[in-house]
ZADO-1210 file (C-alpha; in nm, 4 decimals, padded with zeros to 6 digits):
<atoms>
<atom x="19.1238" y="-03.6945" z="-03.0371" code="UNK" pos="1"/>
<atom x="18.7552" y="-03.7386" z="-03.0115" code="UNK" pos="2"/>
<atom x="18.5890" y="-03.5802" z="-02.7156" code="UNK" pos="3"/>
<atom x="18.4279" y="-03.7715" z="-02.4633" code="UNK" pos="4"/>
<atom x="18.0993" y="-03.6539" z="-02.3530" code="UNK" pos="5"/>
<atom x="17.9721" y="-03.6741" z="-01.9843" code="UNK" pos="6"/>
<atom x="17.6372" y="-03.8804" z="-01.9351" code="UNK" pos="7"/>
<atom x="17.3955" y="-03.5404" z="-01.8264" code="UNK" pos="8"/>
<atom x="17.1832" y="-03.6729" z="-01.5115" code="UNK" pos="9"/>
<atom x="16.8019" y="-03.6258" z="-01.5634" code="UNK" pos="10"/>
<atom x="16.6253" y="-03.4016" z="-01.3392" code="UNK" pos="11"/>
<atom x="16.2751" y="-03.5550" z="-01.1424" code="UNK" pos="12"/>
<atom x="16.0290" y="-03.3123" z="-01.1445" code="UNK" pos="13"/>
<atom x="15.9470" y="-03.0909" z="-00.8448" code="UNK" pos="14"/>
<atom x="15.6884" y="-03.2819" z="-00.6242" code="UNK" pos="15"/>
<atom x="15.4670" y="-03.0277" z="-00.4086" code="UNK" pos="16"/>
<atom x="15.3935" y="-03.1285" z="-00.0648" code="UNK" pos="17"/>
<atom x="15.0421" y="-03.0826" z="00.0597" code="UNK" pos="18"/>
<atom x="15.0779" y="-03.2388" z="00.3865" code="UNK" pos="19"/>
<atom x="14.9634" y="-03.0968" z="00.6969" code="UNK" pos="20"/>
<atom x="15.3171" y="-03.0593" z="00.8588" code="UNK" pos="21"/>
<atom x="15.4789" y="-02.8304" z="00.5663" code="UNK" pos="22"/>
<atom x="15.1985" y="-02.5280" z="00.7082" code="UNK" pos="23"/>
<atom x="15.1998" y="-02.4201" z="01.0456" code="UNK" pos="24"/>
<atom x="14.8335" y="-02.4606" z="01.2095" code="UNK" pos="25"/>
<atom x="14.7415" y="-02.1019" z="01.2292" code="UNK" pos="26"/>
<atom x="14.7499" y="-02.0763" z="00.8253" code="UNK" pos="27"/>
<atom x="14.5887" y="-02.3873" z="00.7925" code="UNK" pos="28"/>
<atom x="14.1586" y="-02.3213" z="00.7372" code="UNK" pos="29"/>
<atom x="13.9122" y="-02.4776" z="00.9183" code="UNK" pos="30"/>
<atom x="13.7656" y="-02.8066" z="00.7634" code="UNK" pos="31"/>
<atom x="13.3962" y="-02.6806" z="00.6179" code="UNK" pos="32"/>
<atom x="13.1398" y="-02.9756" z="00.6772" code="UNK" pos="33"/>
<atom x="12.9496" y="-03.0468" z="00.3727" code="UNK" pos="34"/>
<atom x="12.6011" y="-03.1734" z="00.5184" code="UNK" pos="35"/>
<atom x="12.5554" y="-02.8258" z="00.7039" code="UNK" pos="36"/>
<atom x="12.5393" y="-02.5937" z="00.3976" code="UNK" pos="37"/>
<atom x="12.2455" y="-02.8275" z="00.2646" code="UNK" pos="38"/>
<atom x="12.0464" y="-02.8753" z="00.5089" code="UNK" pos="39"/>
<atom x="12.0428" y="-02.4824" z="00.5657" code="UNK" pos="40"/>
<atom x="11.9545" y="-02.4020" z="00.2106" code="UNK" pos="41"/>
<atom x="11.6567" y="-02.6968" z="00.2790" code="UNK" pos="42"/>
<atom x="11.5052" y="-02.5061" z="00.5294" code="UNK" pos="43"/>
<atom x="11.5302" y="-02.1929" z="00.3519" code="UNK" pos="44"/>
<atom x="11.3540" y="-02.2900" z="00.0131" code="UNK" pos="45"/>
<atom x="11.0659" y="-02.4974" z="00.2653" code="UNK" pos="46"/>
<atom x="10.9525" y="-02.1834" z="00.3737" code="UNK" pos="47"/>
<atom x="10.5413" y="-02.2031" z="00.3858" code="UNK" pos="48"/>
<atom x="10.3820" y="-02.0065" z="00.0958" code="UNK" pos="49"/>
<atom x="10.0730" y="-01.8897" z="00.2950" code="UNK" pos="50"/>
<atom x="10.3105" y="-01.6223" z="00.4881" code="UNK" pos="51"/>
<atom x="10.2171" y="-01.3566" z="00.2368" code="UNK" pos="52"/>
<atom x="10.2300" y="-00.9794" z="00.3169" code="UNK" pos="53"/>
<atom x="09.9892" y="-00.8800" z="00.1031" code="UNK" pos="54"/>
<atom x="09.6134" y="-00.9054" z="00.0777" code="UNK" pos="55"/>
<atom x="09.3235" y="-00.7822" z="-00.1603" code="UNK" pos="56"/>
<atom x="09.2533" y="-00.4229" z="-00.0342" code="UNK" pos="57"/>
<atom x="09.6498" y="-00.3083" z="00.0785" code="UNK" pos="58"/>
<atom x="09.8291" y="-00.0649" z="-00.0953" code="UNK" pos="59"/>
<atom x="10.1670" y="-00.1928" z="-00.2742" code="UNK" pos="60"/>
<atom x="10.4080" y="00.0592" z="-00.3054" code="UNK" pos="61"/>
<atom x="10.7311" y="-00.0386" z="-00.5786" code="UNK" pos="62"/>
<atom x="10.9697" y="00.2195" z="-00.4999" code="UNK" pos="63"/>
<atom x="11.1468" y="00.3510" z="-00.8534" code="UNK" pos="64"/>
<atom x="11.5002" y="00.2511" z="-00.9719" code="UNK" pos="65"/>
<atom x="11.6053" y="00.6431" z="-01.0584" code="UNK" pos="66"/>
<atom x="11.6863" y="00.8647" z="-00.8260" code="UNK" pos="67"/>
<atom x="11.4342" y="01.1713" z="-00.7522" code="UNK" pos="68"/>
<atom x="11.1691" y="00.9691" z="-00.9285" code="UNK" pos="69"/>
<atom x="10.8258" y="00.8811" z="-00.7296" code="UNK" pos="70"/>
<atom x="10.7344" y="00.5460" z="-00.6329" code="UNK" pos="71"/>
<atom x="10.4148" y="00.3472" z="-00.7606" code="UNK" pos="72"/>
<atom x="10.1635" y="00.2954" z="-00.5527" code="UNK" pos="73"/>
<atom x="09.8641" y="00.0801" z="-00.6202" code="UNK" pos="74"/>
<atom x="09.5896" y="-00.1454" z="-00.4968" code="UNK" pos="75"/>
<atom x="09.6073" y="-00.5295" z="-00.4581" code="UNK" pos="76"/>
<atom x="09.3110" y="-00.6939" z="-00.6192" code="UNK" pos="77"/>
<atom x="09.3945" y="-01.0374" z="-00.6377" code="UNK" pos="78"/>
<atom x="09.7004" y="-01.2309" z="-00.4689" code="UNK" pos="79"/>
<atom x="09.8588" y="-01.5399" z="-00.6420" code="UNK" pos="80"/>
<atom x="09.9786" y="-01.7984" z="-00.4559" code="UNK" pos="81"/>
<atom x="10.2397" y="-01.9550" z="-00.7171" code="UNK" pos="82"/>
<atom x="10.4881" y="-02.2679" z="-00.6355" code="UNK" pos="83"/>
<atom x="10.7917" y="-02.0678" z="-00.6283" code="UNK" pos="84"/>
<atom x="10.6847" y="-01.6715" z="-00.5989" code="UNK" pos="85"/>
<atom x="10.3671" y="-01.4955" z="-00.4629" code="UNK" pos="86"/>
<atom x="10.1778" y="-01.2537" z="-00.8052" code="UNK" pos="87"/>
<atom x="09.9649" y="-00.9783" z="-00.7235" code="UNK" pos="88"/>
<atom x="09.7288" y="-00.8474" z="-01.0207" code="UNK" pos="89"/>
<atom x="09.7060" y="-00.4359" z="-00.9045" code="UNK" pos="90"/>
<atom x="09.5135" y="-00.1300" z="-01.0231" code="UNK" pos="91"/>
<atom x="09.7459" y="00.1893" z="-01.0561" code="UNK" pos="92"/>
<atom x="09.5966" y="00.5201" z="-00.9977" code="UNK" pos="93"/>
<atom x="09.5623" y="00.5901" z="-01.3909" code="UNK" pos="94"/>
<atom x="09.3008" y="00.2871" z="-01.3911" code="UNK" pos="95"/>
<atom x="09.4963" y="00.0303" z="-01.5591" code="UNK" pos="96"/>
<atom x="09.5772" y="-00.3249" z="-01.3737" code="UNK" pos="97"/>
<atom x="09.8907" y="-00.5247" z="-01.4393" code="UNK" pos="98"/>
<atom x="10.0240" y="-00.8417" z="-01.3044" code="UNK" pos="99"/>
<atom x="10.3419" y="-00.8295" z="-01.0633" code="UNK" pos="100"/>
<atom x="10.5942" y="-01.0602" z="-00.8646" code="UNK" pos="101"/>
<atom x="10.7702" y="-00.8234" z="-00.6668" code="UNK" pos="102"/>
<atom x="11.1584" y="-00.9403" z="-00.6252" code="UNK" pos="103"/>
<atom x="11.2930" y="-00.8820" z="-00.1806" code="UNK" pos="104"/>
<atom x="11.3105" y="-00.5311" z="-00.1294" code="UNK" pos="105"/>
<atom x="11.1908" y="-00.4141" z="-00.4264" code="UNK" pos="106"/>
<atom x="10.8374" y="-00.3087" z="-00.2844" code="UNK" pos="107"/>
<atom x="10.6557" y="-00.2128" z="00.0610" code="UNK" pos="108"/>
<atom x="10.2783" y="-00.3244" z="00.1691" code="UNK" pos="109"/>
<atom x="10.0541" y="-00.0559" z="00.3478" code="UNK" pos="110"/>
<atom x="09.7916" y="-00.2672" z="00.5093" code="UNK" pos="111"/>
<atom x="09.4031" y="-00.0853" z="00.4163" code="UNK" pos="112"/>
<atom x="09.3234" y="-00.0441" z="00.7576" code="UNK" pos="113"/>
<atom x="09.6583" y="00.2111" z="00.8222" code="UNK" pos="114"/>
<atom x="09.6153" y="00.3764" z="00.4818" code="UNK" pos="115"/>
<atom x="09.4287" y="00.6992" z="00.4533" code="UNK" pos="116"/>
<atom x="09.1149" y="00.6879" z="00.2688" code="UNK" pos="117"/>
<atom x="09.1555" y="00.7141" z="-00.1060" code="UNK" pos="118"/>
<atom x="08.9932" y="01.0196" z="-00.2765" code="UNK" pos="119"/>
</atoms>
């Protein structure tokens, strides 16, 4: 006697719910608004260029990246005012000048009239 097979049901595939009702409220996050974030990062970037720390005569002082090393200290010269970043061309104690943007943090200002006299 031939055997009868049964007609297999097919299975739908597993929907996931994303409705607000399937999480209770106090795991639900907050909603961020979009416009905020923007307008923030605006004001930011539209900071005025002129608000340099520097000027020609200070002392810059770039404090050094390994430990128990001294930092550099030199004299401004000459203070770029770029679209983006603020240069400073500086003479180091050896006599030689080089160009530098400073990065936040990375250096201090000593303004010449609170620096002792160089001799």
């Amino acid at each position: 006697m031939p055997s009868k097979k049964k007609p297999v049901a097919k299975k739908k595939p597993a929907t996931k719910k994303t409705s607000a009702a399937a999480k209770p409220a106090s795991m639900m996050k907050p909603a961020a608004k979009k416009g905020a974030a923007k307008k923030q990062a605006a004001k930011k970037s539209m900071a005025p260029a002129a608000s340099t720390s520097a000027r020609r005569g200070d002392l810059i002082v770039i404090d050094s990246s390994k430990v128990g090393s001294p930092p550099r200290e030199g004299e401004v010269l000459e203070v770029i005012q770029g679209a983006i970043s603020v240069s400073y061309r500086v003479q180091w104690p050896d006599g030689h000048q080089s160009l530098i943007a400073p990065g936040l943090g990375s250096a201090r200002v000593v303004p010449a009239r609170q620096r002792p006299a160089l001799s």
